[in-house]
C-alpha positions in Angstrom: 147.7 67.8 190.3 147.3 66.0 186.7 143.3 65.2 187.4 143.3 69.0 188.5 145.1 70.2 185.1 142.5 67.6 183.2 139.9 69.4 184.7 140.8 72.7 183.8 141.6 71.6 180.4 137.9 70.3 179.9 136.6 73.4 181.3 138.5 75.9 179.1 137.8 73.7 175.7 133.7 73.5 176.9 134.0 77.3 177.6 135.5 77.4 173.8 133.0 75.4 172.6 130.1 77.9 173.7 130.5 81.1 171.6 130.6 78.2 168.4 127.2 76.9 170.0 125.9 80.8 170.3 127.4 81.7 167.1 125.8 78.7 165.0 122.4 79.5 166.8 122.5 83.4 165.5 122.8 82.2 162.0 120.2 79.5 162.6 117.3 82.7 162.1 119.6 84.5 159.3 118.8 80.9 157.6 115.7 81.5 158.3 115.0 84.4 157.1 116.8 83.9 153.8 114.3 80.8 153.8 111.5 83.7 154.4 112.8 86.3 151.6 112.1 83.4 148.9 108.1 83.3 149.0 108.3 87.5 148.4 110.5 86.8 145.5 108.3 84.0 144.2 105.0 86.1 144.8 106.6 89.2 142.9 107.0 86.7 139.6 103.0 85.8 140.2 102.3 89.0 140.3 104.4 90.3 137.1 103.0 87.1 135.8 99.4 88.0 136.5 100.1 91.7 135.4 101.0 90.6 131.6 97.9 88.4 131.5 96.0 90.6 132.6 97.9 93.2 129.7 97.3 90.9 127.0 92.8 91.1 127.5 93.2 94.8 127.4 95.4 94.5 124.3 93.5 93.0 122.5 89.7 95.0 124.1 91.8 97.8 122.3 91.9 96.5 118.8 88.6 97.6 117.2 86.7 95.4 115.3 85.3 96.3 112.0 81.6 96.5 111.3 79.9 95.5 108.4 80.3 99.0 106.6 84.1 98.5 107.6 84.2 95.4 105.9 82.4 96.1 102.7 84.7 99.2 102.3 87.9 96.9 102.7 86.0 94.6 99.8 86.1 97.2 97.2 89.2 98.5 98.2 88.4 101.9 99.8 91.0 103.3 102.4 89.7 103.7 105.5 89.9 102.8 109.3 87.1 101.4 111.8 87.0 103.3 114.9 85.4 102.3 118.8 81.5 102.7 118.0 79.4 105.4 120.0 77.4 104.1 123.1 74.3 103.5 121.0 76.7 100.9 118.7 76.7 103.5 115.3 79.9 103.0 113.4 82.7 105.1 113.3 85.1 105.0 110.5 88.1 107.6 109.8 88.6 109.0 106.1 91.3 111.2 105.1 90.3 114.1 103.5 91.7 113.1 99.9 89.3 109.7 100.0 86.5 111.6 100.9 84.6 112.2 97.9 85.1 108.3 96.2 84.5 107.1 99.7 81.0 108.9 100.0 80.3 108.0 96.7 80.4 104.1 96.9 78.2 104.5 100.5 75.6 106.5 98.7 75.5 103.5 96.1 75.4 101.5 98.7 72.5 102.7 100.1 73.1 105.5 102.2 70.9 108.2 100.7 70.5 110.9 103.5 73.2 112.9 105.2 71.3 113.0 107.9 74.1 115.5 109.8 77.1 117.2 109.4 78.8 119.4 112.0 82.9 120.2 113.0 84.4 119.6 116.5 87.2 121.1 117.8 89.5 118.7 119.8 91.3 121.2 121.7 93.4 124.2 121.7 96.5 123.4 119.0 94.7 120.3 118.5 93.0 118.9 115.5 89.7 119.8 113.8 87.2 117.2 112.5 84.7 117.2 110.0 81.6 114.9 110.9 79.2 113.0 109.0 76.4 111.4 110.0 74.4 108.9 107.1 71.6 107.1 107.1 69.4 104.7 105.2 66.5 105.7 104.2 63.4 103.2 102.8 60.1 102.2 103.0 59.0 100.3 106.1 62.4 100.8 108.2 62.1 101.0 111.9 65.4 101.8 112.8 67.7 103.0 109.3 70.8 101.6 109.3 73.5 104.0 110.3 77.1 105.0 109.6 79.5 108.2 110.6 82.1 109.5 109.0 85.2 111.8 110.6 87.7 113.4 108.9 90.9 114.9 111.1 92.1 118.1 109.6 94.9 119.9 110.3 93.9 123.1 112.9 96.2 125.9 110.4 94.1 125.9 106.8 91.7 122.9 107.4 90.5 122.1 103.9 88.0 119.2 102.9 85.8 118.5 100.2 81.9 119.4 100.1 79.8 116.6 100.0 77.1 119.2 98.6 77.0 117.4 95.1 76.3 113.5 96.8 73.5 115.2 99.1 72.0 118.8 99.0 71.6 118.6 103.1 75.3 119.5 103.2 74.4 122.8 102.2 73.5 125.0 105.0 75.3 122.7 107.4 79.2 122.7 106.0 78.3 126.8 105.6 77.8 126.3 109.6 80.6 124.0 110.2 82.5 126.6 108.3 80.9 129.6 109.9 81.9 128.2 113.4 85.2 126.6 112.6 86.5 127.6 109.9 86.7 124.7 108.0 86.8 125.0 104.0 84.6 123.0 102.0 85.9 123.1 99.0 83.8 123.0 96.0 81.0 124.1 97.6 78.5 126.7 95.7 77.9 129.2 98.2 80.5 128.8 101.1 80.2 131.8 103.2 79.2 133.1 107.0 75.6 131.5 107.8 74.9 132.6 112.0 77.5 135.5 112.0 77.9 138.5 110.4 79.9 138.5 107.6 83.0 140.7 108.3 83.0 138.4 111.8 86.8 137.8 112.8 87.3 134.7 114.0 85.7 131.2 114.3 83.4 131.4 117.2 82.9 127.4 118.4 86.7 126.7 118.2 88.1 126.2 122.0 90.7 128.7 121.8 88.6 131.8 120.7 88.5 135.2 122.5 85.2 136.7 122.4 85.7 140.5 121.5 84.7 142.9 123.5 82.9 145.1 121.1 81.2 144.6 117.8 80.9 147.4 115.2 78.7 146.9 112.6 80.3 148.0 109.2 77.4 147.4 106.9 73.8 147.6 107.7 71.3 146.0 105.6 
């Protein structure tokens, strides 16, 4: 009878022991998988890490650098700021409208003796207007003239910039057109008034927002 009661006791305590066995082999993969969750976390911080460096080239693509106008500007102390060049590599630098006459001045002593072009763009509706100038240099056996442009951001209510007309006589007929189209006011200049349109037109005809009218009536004939 007491082998009998051993027995059972052994049976009973390795029938105990069991569910421990089971329970310790269901957190055996729980272990595992916690083991598993630590490469995603790991791979997450390579990738944020890979993100900033790959942040920091486009930071600094984005700074522009200045080109030799740019710099010779910055020499003699004229205000200014280099912008991303066109696609065919022509220099692009920003002037507000109060530094635009000393500015132009020291580039046509510089050598920049034809405005080659002048025209206004219109960024958008309630957007800004610009003022655009195109120079060149101009000499005796020159294959390709050296090249600068010139934008000036003006506000879209009263847009008001000096004429270049005194520096060069091309800006005649073309700031009339700029103004004519956009209704940007060259002040100072000796004969600013419609050039393509008639000149009761209402309206600035090339900016984005404009509503074409549906009829014109002539008021004056000529």
């Amino acid at each position: 009878m007491a082998e009998e009661s051993k027995e059972e006791s052994k049976a009973e305590e390795s029938k105990a022991e069991e569910p421990k066995a089971e329970k310790s082999k269901a957190e055996e993969p729980k272990a595992e998988k916690s083991k598993a969750k630590k490469p995603k976390a790991e791979e997450s911080e390579a990738e944020e890490s890979e993100e900033e460096s790959e942040a920091a080239p486009a930071q600094e693509k984005s700074i522009v650098k200045a080109g030799a106008v740019s710099v010779w500007l910055t020499e003699n102390g004229f205000d200014h700021e280099s912008l991303q060049a066109d696609h065919s590599g022509i220099e692009i630098i920003k002037v507000e409208a109060d530094f635009l006459l000393p500015l132009c001045t020291a580039l046509y002593a510089y050598g920049f003796n034809s405005l080659q072009c002048q025209a206004g763009i219109d960024l958008g509706p309630g957007q800004q207007l610009v003022s655009v100038y195109n120079l060149i240099k101009i000499s005796d056996n020159a294959d390709r003239p050296e090249e600068v442009r010139l934008k000036v951001f003006l506000p879209r209510e009263n847009p008001r910039v000096p004429s270049v007309y005194w520096i060069w006589k091309t800006a005649d007929w073309q700031e009339r057109e700029s103004y004519d189209m956009y209704g940007i006011v060259y002040e100072g200049h000796p004969d600013l008034k419609r050039i393509l349109m008639p000149e009761d037109w209402v309206g600035w005809p090339l900016r984005k927002d404009y509503v074409s009218p549906d009829f014109y009536e002539l008021q004056d004939a000529y």
